[in-house]
N, C-alpha and C positions, 0 to 999 in steps of 0.2 A: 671465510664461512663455508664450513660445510655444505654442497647443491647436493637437494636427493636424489635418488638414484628411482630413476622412472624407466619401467619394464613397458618392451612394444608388446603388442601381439604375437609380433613373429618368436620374441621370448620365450614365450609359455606354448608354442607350438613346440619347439628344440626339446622343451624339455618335458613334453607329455601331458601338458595341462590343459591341452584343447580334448572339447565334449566328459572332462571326467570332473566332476563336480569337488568329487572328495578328494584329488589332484592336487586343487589352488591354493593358494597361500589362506591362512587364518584370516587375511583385513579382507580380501575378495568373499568369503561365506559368510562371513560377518555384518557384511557390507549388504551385501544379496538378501540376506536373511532380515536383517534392519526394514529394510527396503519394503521387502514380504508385507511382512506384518503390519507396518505404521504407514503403506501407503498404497500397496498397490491392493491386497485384499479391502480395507476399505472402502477404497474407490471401487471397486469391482462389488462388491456388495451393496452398493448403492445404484448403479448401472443394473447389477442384475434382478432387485427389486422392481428398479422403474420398466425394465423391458417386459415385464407380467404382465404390464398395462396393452391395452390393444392401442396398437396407435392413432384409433379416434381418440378415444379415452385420455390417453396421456396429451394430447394437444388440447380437449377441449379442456382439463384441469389447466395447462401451464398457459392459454391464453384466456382464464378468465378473466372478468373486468376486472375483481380485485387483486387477481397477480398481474394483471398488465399496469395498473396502478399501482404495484409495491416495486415492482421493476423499475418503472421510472422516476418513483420518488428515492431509488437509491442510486440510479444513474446519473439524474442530474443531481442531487444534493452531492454523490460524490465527486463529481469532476469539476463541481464547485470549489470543493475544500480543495481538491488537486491544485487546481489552478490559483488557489489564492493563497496555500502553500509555495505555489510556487513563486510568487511575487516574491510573499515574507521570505520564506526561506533563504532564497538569493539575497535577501540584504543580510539574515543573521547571522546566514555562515560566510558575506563579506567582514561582517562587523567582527565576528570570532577570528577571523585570519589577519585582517590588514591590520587592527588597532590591538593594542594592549591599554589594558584600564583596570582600577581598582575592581576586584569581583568577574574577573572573565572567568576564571577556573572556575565559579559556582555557576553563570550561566553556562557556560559550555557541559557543566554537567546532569544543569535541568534541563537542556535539551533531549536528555535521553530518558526523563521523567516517565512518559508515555509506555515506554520499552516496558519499565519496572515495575509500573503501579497498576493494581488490578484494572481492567475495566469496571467493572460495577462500581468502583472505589471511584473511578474519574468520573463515571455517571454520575453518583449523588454529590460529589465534590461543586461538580458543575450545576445542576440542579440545586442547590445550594444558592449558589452565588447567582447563578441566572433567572432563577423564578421571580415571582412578584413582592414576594419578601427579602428576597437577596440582596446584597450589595448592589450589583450592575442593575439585576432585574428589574427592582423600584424605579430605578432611576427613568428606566425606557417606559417600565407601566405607567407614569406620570405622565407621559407623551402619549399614551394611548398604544406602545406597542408591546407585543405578549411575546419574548423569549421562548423561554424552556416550556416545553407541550406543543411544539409548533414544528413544524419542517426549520426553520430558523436554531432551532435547539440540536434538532437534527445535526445539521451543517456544523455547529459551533463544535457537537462532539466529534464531528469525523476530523474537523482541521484540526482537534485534539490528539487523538490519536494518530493521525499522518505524519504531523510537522518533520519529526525525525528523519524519515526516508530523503526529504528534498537537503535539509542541512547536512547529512552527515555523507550523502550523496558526491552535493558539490565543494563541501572543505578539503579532500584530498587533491582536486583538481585546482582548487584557487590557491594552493599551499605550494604547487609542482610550476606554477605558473612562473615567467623568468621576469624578473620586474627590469627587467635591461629593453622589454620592448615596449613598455611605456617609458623608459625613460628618453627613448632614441624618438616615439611620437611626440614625446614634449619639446625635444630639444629641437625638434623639424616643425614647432609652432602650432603642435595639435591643441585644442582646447581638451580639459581635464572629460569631461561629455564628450567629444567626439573621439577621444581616445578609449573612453572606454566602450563606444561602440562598435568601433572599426577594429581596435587590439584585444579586447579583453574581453566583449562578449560572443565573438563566432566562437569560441575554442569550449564555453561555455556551455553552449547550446546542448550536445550530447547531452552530457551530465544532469542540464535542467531536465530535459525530456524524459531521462533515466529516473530521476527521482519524482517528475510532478507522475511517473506509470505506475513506481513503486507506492505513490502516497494515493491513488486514486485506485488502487488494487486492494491498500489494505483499509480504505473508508467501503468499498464493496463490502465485505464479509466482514463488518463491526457488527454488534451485538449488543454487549454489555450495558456499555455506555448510552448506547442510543434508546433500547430499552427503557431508561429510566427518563432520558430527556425529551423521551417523544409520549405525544399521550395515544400513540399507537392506533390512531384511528382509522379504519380504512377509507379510502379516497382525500387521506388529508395528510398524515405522516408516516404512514405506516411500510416500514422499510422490508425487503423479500427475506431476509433473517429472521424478523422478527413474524412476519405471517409465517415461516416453517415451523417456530417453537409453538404459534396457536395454532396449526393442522394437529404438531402434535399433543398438544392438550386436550385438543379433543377426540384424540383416539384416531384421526384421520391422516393413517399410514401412509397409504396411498397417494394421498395428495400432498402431503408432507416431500415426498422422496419425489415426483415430476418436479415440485418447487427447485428441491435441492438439487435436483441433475440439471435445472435450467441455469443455476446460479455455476455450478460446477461447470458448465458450457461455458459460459461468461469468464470464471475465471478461466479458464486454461484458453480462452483467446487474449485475455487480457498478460498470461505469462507469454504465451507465442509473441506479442505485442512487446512487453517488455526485453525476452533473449535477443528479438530484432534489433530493438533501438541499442543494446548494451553491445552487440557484433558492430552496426554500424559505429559505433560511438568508438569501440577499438580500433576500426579500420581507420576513422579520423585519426586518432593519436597517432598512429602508426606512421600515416601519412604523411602526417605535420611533424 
């Protein structure tokens, strides 16, 4: 196979490509230019929006009561779904790798359901099935418990939309795994449980951490879906996406855009947070 051909630095110095723009190769201004546009102006027009604000002004909008209560109803519903991904996850993507069984190709391919299907499509899907007329829904309103319109409905949409990140995460690494050191733990009288705690979940661990960052990053900034499964109220499920779309319905620019650079805070510690765990998680492979 073919290895491509990867240019240093010191390359494009030899050959006049350093400080001259229109110099570099077509994928370097293309790349540059992609970049411009779809992310860095963006982001910088949003930054230089919220910096208009005096910064009494922009703290007292991003710590009002009802942002400091949509912030936490998205922090903890999502580290919920994170974490409870990360349980499922772990057995679905064991279940996709160690067994073969009638119908694996079609689960293996609705795990990526999430990826394809609109959100607002999985909103009402869900709201559907989980309200008080739904399938499931009835079942719990007969118990006296209320699903969809609730922080509960919340959760159910984010573990929806997340599940992907933790499966598809950890099936490369439970796929790469050498089944020659369970077998050397069985045959030295390990129980099938202490073998897989001792062999088969350290090496694991990375990978979980990688996907439960990735699945709690993207129940952060969900929308669509929650939208419809929450009955958006403030101090009860009202997530900090869904208060940005009602600053902006009501004309409330300003406070609209402190929401969103607080949320844009959030995420870019949460990717600082994730490039660390995915550097460590290599330096393990590496090591091991």
């Amino acid at each position: 196979m073919t290895q491509p051909i990867i240019y240093s630095l010191e390359h494009y110095k030899m050959n006049g490509f350093e400080g001259n723009l229109l110099s570099m190769p077509w994928s370097w201004r293309i790349t540059l230019g992609y970049l411009l546009f779809m992310l860095i102006l963006p982001i910088g027009a949003l930054l230089s929006t919220a910096s208009q604000e005096m910064f009494t002004n922009f703290w007292q909008i991003a710590t009002e009561p009802v942002a400091l209560s949509a912030y936490f109803v998205t922090l903890s519903t999502a580290l919920f779904a994170a974490l409870l991904n990360g349980f499922f996850g772990v057995l679905l993507a064991w279940v996709l790798v160690r067994y073969e069984f009638p119908g694996k190709r079609l689960m293996d391919a609705a795990v990526d359901l999430p990826f394809a299907l609109p959100t607002s499509v999985a909103g009402l899907t869900l709201a559907t099935v989980y309200s008080e007329e739904g399938w499931v829904g009835k079942w719990f309103a007969s118990m006296g418990v209320q699903i969809a319109f609730t922080r509960i409905g919340v959760a159910i949409a984010m573990v929806f939309v997340s599940l992907p990140f933790v499966v598809r995460t950890l099936q490369p690494v439970l796929q790469e795994m050498e089944m020659e050191l369970e077998e050397a733990a069985w045959s030295l009288g390990a129980s099938p449980w202490k073998t897989f705690w001792r062999v088969i979940f350290p090496p694991l661990v990375p990978a979980i951490l990688t996907g439960i960052a990735l699945a709690f990053s993207r129940a952060v900034g969900e929308y669509g879906s929650v939208v419809i499964m929450a009955s958006n109220i403030p101090f009860r499920d009202l997530i900090a996406p869904v208060l940005i779309f009602q600053r902006l319905e009501q004309y409330d620019y300003s406070g609209a855009t402190v929401i969103g650079t607080v949320v844009l805070g959030i995420s870019l510690l949460l990717l600082l947070g994730i490039n660390w765990i995915q550097s460590w998680n290599k330096q393990y492979t590496d090591n091991s």
